[in-house]
N, C-alpha and C positions, 0 to 999 in steps of 0.2 A: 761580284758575287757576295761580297763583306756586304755592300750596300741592300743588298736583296734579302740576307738574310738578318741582319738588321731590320729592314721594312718590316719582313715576319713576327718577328721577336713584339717587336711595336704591337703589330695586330692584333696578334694574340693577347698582350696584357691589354690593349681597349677593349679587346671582349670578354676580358675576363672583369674589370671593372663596369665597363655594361652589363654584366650578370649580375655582381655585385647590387650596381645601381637599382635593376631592376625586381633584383628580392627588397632591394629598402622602399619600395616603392608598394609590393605587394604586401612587405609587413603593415607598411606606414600606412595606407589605404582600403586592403582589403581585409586586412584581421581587426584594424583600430573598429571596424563597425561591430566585430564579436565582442572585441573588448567592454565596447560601450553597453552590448546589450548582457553582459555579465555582471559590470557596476550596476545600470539599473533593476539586475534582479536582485544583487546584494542588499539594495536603497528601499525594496519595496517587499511589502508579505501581505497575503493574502488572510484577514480574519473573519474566520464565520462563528455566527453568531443565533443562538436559534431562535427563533419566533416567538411571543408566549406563549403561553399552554394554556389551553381551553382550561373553560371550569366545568365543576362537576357540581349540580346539582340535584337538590330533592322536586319530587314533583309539586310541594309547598310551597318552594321559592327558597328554600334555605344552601347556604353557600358551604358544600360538603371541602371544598379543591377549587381553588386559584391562585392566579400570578402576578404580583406586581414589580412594577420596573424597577430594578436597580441598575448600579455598577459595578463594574467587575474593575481595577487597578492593576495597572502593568506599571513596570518600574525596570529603567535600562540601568543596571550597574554600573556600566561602562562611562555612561557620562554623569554619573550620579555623586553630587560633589556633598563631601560632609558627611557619609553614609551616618557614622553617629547620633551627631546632633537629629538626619533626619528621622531614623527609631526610634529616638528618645521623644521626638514632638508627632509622630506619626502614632504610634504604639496606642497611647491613650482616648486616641481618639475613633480609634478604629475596635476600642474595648478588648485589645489584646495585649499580651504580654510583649516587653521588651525583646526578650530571648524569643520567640517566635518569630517577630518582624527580623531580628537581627540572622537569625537562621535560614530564612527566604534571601536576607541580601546577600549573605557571603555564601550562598550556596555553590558560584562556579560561573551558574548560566550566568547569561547577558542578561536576558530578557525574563523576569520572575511576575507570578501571580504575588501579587501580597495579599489583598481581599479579593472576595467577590462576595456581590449580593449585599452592596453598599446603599447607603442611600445617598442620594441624590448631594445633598447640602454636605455631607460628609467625606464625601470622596472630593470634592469641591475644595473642599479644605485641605484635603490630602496634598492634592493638585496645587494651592499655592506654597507649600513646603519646598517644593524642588520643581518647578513647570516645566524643565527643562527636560529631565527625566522622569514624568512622568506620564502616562497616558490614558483616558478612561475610555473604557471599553462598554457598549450597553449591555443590560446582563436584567436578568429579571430573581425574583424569589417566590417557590413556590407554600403558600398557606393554608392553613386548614384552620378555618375557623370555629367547626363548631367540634376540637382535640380531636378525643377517640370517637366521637359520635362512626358508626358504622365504619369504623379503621378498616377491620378485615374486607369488607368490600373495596372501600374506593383504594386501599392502598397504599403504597408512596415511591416516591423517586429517588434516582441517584445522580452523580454528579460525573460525570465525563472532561475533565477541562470545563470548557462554557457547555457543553451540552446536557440538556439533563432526558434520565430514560426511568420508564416506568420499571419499575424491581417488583412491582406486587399487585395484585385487586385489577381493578377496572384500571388503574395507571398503567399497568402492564400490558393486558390484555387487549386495551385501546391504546396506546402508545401511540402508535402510527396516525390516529385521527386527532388526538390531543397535543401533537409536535407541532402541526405546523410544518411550514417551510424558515430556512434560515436563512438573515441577511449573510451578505458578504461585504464586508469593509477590502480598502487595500488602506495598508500603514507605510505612509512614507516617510522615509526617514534622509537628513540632510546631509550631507557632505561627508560628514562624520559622524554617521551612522546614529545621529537622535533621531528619533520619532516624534516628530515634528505635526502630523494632522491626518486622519483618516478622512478615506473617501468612499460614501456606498457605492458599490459595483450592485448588488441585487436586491430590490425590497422583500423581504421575507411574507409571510402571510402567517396571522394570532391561525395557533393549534384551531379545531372544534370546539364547543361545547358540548356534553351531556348532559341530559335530564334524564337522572334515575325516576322509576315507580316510586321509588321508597315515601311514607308519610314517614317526617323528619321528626315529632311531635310522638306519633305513635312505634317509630324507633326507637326513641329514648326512653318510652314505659320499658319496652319489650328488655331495653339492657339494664333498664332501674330491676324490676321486678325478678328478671333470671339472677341479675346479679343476688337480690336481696336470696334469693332462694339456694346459690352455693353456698351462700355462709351460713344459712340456717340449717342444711343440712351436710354441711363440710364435704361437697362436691367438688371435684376437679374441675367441669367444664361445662358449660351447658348451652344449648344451641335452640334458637324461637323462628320460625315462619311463619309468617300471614300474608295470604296471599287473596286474592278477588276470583272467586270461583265461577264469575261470570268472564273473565279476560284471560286469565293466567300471570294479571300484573301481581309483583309481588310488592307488598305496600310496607314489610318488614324482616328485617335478614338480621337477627343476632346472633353474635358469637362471643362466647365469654371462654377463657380470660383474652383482653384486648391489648390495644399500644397505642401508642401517640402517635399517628403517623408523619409529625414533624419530629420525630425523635425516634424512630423506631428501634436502632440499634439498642436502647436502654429497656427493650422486653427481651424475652428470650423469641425464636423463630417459630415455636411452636404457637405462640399469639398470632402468629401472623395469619395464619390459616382460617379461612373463611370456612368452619367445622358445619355448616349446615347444608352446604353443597361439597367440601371435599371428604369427607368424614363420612365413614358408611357403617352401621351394626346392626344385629338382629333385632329383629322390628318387635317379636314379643307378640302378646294377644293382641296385638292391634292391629293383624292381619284377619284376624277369626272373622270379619267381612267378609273377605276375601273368598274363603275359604266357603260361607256359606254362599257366595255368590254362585261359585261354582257348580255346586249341590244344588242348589235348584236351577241353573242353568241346564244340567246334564239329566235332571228329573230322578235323583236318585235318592228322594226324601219323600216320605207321601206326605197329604196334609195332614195336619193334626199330629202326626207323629210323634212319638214320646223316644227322649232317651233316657237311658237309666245311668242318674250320677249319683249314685247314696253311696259308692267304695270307696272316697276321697282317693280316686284313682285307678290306672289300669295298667293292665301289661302288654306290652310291645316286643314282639319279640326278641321274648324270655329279659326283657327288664322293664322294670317297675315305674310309671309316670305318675309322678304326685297330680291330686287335684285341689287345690285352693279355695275352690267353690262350696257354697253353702250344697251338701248333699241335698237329692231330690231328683223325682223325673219331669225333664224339660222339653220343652218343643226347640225345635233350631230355633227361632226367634229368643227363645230365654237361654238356651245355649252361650250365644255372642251374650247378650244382657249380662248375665250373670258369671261369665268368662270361666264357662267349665271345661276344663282339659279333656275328661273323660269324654263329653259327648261331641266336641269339636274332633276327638282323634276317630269316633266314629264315622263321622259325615265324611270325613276323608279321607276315609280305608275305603269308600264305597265309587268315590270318585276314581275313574281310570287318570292313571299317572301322565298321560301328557295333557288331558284336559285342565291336571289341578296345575301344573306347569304352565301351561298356555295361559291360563285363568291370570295369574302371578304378571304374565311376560306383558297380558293386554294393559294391565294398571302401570305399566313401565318401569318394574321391578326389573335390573341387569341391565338397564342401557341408559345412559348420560341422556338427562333431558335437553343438550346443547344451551345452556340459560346464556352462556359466553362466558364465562368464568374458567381462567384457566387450571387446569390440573382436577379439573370433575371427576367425583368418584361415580364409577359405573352400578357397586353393588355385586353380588353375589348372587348368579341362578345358575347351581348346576344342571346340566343338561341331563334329561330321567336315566339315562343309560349310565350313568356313575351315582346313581339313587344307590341307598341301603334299603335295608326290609326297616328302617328306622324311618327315611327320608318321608314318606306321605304324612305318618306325623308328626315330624320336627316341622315340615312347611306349616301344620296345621296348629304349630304351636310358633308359629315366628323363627324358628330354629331353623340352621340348615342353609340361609340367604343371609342376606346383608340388603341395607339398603342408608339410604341419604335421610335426614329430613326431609330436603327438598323433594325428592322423590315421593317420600311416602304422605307430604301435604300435597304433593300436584292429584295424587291416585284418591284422598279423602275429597280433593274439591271436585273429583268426575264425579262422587258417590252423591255430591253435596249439588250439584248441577244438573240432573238427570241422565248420568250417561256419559259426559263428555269429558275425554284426556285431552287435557291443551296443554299447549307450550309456554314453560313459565317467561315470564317478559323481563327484562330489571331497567331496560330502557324504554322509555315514554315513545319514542322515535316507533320503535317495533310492536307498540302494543296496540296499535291504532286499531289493527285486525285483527279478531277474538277466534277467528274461522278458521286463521292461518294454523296448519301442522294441529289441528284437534284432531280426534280421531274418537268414533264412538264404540264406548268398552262395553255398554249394556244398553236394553231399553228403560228408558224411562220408569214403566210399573215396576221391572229390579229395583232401580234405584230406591224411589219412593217407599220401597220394603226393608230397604238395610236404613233408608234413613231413619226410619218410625224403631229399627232394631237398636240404633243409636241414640237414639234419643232416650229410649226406655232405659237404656245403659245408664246416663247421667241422672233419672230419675228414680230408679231402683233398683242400679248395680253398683258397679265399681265405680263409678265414676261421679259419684253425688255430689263432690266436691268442684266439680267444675261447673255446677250449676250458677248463673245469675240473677236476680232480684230484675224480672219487669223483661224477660225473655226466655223464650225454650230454643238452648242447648243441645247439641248432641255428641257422642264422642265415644271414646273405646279409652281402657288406657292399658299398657302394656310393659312387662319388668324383664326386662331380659339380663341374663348374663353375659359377658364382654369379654372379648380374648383377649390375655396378655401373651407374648409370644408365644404365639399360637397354641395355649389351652383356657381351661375356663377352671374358675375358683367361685368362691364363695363369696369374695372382697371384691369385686370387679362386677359393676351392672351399670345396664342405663334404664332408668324412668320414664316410660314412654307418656305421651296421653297427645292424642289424635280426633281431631273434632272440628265441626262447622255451626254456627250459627245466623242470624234467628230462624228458625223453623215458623212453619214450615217452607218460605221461600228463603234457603240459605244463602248469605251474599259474600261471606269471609270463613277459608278455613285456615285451622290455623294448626300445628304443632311444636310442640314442646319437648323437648331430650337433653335429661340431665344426667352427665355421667359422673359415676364411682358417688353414690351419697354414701355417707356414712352406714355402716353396717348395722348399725338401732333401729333402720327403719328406709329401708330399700324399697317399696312398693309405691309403684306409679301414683295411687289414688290417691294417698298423700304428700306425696312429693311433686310431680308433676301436674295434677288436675287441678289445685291451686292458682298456679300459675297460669294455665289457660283461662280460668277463669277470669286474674284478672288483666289479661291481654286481651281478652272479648270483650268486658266493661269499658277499657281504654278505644278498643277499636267501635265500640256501637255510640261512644261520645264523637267523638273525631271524624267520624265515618258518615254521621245523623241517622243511625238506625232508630226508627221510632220504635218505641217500649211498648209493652201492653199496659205498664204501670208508671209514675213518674218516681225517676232516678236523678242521686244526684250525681252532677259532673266530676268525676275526680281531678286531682289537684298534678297535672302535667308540666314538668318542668324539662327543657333539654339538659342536656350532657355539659359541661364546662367549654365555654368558648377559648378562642385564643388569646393572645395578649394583641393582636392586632385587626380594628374593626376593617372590613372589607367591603368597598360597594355592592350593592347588588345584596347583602344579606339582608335575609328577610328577620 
């Protein structure tokens, strides 16, 4: 029985050591493969890496945005021997401060950015300081060669780690087309954990390119000349279009005050704004087209008709509207010409209130032209049913709405075209089609009637200053008052003046809005009509409008390039 339970006793501890055995077995065998596949995920990191980013070009060939290849520098702590000595020989070469490299290494991590956006030969040198710990990573840098030339359009970018993303303009807007796709590296790292050699896992694909409309040449009059005109009349901001009234391309987008879009941060945000598509105020006389378009659309003028403007003004109910016009009795045609309140608020007390609304909505007054530009101002149309007994002539004086630049040169180039609202283009890609999204606001014989109305404007109205030597001009110009939170003063306008030329087949309209001039001398026709003029001179050199007389070429210079020349610049 002793023997028997003895034998027991036995048994039981072989199989309790067979259990034993057979967890050493399962540790030893079946977990050592997890083991191993947790060291190799320790040993290996996955880095992406993003594509270049297309360029952005003028329709000239000029190089607005591009990217050339750099390197970006990783540096492991951990096996990084000498840290000192390496700052000290590292710092100078990388054109930064000791204290900056040194604040990267002893930051904690393992694994630090020191630079990015290195060149090539430079990080090379980096690289023999410590090989061991060091790593280069491909990495590119994005440049603007020709500075601020058209900043608030094309934009600029920011910095994510290695990724870079559009923050502003067409960088933003197109992001997604201008990225590209991203490599992926894997970083393998040795025994003990150096970073010893990358391997691509995915070839990325270079972003798009863009071809803006824009003439690069006749962008840099448009920001020479606005600019020249804030400071002659100590304006805050002022904003130019020119656009091709046969396409909808636009061939000039200024906006002043501007930034470096390789330096943005050192403007303030409000530069950043592309003010001629996000920026919207009352348009001023430079609707009074508009308004006669109406009137004779609706047949509520006879011909020959006279109005009477000798009271330098009228009353509206029960308040008093100044008229600025040389008193005398006009036909609607000298109406618009001579930019009378008195007889402009006639014509549109006669019009029914949704036709002078409808009239306003067909020229694309209150709705974003979709140009692609993000954060587009809409404008301002109240719907008739929140009109005042003011509302017909505040419309009939510019009053009462808002509108863009952009807006109110795409609505001058239908008048300038016979008729026809198109969709403004800023990319070459989508202007191919002039058909596309036009839409016809009048006939033809209208048109042809406000254009002969405009034209007489620049020759015998308000607008004589926009006239040029060796072509016939046409235009409106317009002063309106400006809201500052939300009322209107005395100090506060903008200087319209809206106009097409050469007549009689016009090929370029163009507009000009310059706000808050100086209070000495606030009126469009010296302030604004200037300027179109000489944006029309610039544009019929550039353009090859033949002259009825010979002119000579003005003297065209671009914007300041950058410090660094770029292929592909023209």
């Amino acid at each position: 029985m002793n023997r028997r339970r003895l034998f027991a006793v036995i048994a039981v501890l072989a199989l309790g050591v067979l259990a034993v055995f057979a967890r050493g077995v399962d540790i030893t065998v079946f977990e050592h493969a997890e083991w191993q596949r947790q060291a190799v995920r320790q040993q290996q990191k996955v880095i992406e890496v993003p594509g270049s980013r297309g360029t952005i070009r003028t329709s000239d060939g000029y190089v607005l945005a591009t990217s050339v290849d750099r390197v970006a520098i990783q540096v492991d702590t951990k096996v990084l021997e000498y840290p000192e000595i390496f700052v000290r020989a590292a710092a100078p070469l990388l054109d930064a401060s000791e204290e900056d490299c040194e604040k990267r290494i002893t930051s904690g991590r393992r694994s630090v950015w020191l630079a990015k956006r290195v060149r090539r030969d430079v990080a090379d040198q980096v690289r023999e300081l410590a090989p061991q710990a060091v790593v280069l990573v491909p990495d590119f840098a994005r440049l603007y060669p020709q500075g601020s030339l058209a900043a608030p359009v094309v934009g600029f970018v920011g910095r994510e780690e290695l990724n870079t993303v559009g923050r502003a303009g067409f960088e933003h807007s197109f992001d997604a087309v201008l990225a590209g796709e991203p490599e992926k590296y894997l970083a393998v790292n040795d025994a003990i954990q150096r970073k010893v050699r990358l391997e691509r896992l995915h070839r990325g694909r270079a972003g798009h390119d863009l071809e803006l409309t824009l003439n690069a040449k006749l962008q840099a009059r448009c920001e020479m000349t606005l600019a020249e005109a804030l400071k002659k009349h100590d304006a805050t901001a002022g904003s130019a279009v020119v656009v091709d009234v046969r396409t909808g391309s636009i061939l000039a987008l200024a906006s002043l005050p501007s930034f470096d879009p390789a330096t943005p941060g050192a403007s303030p945000p409000g530069n950043w704004r592309l003010r001629p598509v996000q920026d919207a105020f009352e348009p001023g006389s430079t609707v009074k087209p508009i308004v006669a378009a109406a009137a004779l659309a609706n047949n509520v003028v006879r011909p020959n008709e006279r109005f009477d403007c000798r009271k330098k003004g009228t009353t509206v109910a029960g308040h008093w509207v100044r008229d600025h016009a040389d008193p005398g009795m006009y036909t609607l045609d000298e109406v618009v010409v001579h930019s009378a309140n008195t007889g402009i608020i006639e014509v549109a007390e006669r019009v029914p209130e949704d036709s002078l609304r409808n009239a306003f909505a067909a020229f694309g007054f209150g709705r974003r032209t979709d140009v692609g530009f993000p954060a587009e101002a809409r404008g301002l149309m109240p719907e008739t049913r929140s009109w005042s007994r003011m509302s017909r002539a505040g419309f009939a004086l510019g009053q009462e709405l808002t509108t863009s630049p952009l807006q109110l040169a795409m609505a001058y180039a239908a008048i300038a075209n016979g008729g026809w609202l198109l969709k403004p283009q800023l990319l070459v890609s989508r202007s191919a089609d002039a058909a596309d999204g036009r839409l016809r606001v009048m006939g033809g014989a209208l048109a042809g009637r406000l254009q002969r109305m405009l034209e007489d404007a620049v020759l015998e109205g308000t607008g004589k200053l926009a006239a040029i030597p060796g072509y016939r001009t046409a235009g409106k110009t317009g002063t309106a008052q400006r809201a500052v939170d939300g009322s209107f003063d005395d100090t506060h306008h903008v200087a319209w003046f809206a106009g097409f030329f050469p007549m009689p087949e016009p090929r370029v309209a163009i507009v000009v809005a310059i706000e808050n001039p100086a209070v000495t001398d606030i009126w469009a026709s010296t302030v604004s009509a200037p300027v179109f003029a000489d944006i029309a001179q610039a544009s019929a050199c550039l353009l090859d409008l033949s002259p009825t007389e010979p002119v000579a070429p003005p003297d065209i210079q671009l914007a300041a390039r950058g410090s660094e020349t770029v292929e592909g610049d023209a």
